[in-house]
N, C-alpha and C positions, 0 to 999 in steps of 0.2 A: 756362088762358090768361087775362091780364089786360083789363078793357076795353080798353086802349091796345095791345095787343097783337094784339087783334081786331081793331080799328079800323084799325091801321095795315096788316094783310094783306086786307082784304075792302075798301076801299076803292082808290079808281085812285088811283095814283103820282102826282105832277108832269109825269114824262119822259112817261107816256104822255095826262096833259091836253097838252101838248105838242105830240105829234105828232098827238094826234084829231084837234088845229084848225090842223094843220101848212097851212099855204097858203105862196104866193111874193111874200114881202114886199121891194119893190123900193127904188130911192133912186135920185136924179139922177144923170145918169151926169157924172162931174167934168169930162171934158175931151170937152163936145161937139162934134164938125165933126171931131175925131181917129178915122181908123181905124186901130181899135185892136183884137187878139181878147184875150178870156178865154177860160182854160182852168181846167172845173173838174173834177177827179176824184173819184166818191165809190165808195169801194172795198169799203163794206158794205153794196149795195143785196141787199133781198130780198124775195120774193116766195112765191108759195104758185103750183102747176100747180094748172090748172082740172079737170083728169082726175086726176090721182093724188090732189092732195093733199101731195105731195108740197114740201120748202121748194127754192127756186131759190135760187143768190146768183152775185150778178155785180157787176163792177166798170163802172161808168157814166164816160164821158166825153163832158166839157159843154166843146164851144168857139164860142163866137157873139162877135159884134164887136156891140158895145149903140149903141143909138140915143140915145132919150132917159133909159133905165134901167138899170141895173145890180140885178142880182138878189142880195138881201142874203146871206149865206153859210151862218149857221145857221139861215134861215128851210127855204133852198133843203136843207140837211141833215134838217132837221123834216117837210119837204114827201115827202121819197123814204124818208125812215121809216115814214110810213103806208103804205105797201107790204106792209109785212112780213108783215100777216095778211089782202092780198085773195089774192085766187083770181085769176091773171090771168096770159094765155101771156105768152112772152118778146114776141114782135113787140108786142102789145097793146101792153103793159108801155112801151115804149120811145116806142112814138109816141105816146101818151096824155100819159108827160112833157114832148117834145117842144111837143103841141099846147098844153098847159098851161104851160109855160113861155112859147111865144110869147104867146100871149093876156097873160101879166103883164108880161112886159120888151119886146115889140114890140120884138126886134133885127132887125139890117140883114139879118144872116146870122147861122145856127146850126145846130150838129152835134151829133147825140148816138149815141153809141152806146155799144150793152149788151153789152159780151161777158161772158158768163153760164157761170162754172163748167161743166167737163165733170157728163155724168150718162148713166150706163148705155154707155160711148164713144161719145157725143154733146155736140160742142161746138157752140156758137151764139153769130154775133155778131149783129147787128141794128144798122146805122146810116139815120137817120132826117135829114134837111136840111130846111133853109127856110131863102129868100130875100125878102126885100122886095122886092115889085114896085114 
């Protein structure tokens, strides 16, 4: 094997410097005082069971109506990618992005839910709300 050939397999990728420092990078929302919802789908969320070990995958559904923020789209992509190697049940899972979501885009209202691939014939969804008091 070549220096360069080593270097390029023992060393971390770009996609996953990426997703290490995946956070929720947001931007003013264009049409304030409008209530308005977004809806975002991301269809390759994953995770690891905290008992098996085991990989989960579920299709995530994001719809909030933004306040001051709008949450950027490949941030929020890069953010649910570091998923994919914790250890963390579905419910966990679901309201953790929730709470982490709100905490960056502070919406008026917002939905999420995980409906998470069967396993073993066992299907799970989990939806999670918040409203601005």
């Amino acid at each position: 094997m070549t220096q360069a050939q080593n270097t390029e397999t023992s060393s971390i990728k770009y996609g996953e410097r990426e997703i290490e420092a995946g956070k929720l990078v947001t931007f003013p929302n264009p049409r304030m005082g409008r209530h308005y919802k977004i809806n975002v789908t991301l269809p390759e969320f994953t995770c690891k069971c905290p008992f098996s070990g085991y990989p989960d995958f579920a299709t995530l559904y994001l719809t909030y109506v933004p306040n001051e923020k709008v949450v950027e789209l490949k941030a929020i992509k890069l953010y649910i990618n570091s998923y994919r190697d914790r250890y963390i049940s579905h419910e966990e899972s679901v309201n953790q992005i929730l709470d982490d979501f709100v905490a960056a885009c502070d919406p008026l209202e917002a939905t999420l839910k995980g409906d998470f691939n069967p396993r073993g014939n066992v299907h799970t969804v989990i939806e999670v709300s918040h409203k601005k008091s």
